[in-house]
N, C-alpha and C positions, 0 to 999 in steps of 0.2 A: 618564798622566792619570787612568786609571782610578782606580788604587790610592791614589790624591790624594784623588779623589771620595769613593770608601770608606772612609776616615780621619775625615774631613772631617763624613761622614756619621752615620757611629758616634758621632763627640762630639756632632753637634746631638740627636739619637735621645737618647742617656744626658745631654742636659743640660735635654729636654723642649721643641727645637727641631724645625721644621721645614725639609725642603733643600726649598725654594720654588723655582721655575723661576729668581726673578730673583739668588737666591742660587746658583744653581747656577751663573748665566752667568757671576758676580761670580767665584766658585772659579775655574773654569778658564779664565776671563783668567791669573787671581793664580798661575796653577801652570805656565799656559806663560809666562808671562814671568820671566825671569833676571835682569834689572834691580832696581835700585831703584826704588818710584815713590812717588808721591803718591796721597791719593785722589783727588786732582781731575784726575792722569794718569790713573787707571784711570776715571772718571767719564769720561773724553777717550774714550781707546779703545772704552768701551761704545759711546758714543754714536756714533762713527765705526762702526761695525758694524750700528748701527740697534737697539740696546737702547736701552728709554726707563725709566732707573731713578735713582730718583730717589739725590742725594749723603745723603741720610740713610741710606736703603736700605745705600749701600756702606760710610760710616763704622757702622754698626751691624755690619755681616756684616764688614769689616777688625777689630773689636772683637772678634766672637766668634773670629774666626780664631786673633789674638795671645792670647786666654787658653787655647785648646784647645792653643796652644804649637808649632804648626806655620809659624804667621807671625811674624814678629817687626818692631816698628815701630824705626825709628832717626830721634835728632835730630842731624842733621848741621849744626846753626847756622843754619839760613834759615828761621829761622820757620815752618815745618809738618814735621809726621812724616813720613820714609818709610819703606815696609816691603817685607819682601825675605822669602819664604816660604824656612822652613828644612827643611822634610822633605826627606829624603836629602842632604843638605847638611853638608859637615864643619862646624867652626867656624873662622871666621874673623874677624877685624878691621879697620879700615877707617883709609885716610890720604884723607884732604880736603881737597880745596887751596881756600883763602880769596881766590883771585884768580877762577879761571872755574868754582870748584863740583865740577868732577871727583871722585869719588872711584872708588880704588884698594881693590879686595878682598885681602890677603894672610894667609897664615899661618905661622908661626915656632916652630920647636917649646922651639928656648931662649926664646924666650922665655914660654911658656906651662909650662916645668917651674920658673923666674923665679917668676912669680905664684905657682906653688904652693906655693915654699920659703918664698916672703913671707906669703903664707896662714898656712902650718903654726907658722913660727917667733911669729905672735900668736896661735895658737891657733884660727884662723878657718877656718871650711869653705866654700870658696867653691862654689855653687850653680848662678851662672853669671854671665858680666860678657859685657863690650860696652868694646872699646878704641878708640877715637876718636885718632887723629893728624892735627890741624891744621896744615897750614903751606904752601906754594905747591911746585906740579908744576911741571917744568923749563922749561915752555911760559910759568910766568908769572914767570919769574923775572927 
C-alpha cells in the first residue's frame, strides 16, 4: 500500500495537487481492493467505514487517478464506469456476461501477438486498448 501512496503522491506533487486526508482515504480503498467497482461502490465502502466524503470528492480523485495512469476506468454496458487500479497489474481483458453482470479477467498471449500483427500489418502503433467480450456465462445460459 505504501508504494501505491508514494506513486499516487508524486503525480499530485508534480501536477500541483494536494494528497488531502479525504484523498488519501479515497487511494487506499482504491488500492486494496482487487475488484471492479463503481464510484458509488467506493462512495459505499467509505461510508460503511465512517468516512464522510462527499461523491464529487471521489469522482474528482477516481479522475485524477485514471490520468496519472495507475487507474483505469471501464464501460462494461450498464450505464456507469468502473475502475480497477493497474499498478503492478499485468494486462488483461475482460468477458461480461449480458444476463447477471459477471465479469471474467483473462489473458491470452496469441492473442495479444494477434493484435499486434494486425497493428503493424496497417501501420498502427498500438498504445494501449481495452478488449470487451460480451456474451453470457455458463450460469446464464
Amino acid at each position: 500500500m505504501e508504494k501505491e501512496l508514494d506513486t499516487v503522491a508524486k503525480y499530485l506533487k508534480e501536477h500541483d495537487f494536494k494528497l488531502t486526508n479525504q484523498r488519501r482515504k479515497i487511494i487506499e480503498t482504491v488500492f486494496v481492493s482487487h475488484d471492479h467497482f463503481t464510484a458509488d461502490d467506493l462512495y459505499d465502502v467509505l461510508r460503511e467505514k465512517g468516512e464522510s466524503i462527499s461523491k464529487a470528492t471521489i469522482y474528482r480523485t477516481l479522475s485524477l487517478l485514471c490520468e496519472s495512469g495507475l487507474v483505469e476506468s471501464r464501460d462494461f454496458g450498464r450505464g456507469q464506469l468502473y475502475y480497477e487500479h493497474v499498478l503492478g497489474h499485468d494486462h488483461h481483458d475482460h468477458l461480461i456476461c449480458n444476463g447477471c453482470g459477471k465479469v471474467v479477467e483473462f489473458k491470452n498471449a496469441d492473442l495479444e501477438k494477434l493484435q499486434g500483427k494486425v497493428a503493424k500489418a496497417r501501420g498502427f502503433r498500438i498504445e494501449s486498448h481495452s478488449l470487451r467480450l460480451f456474451g453470457r456465462c455458463k450460469a446464464c445460459r
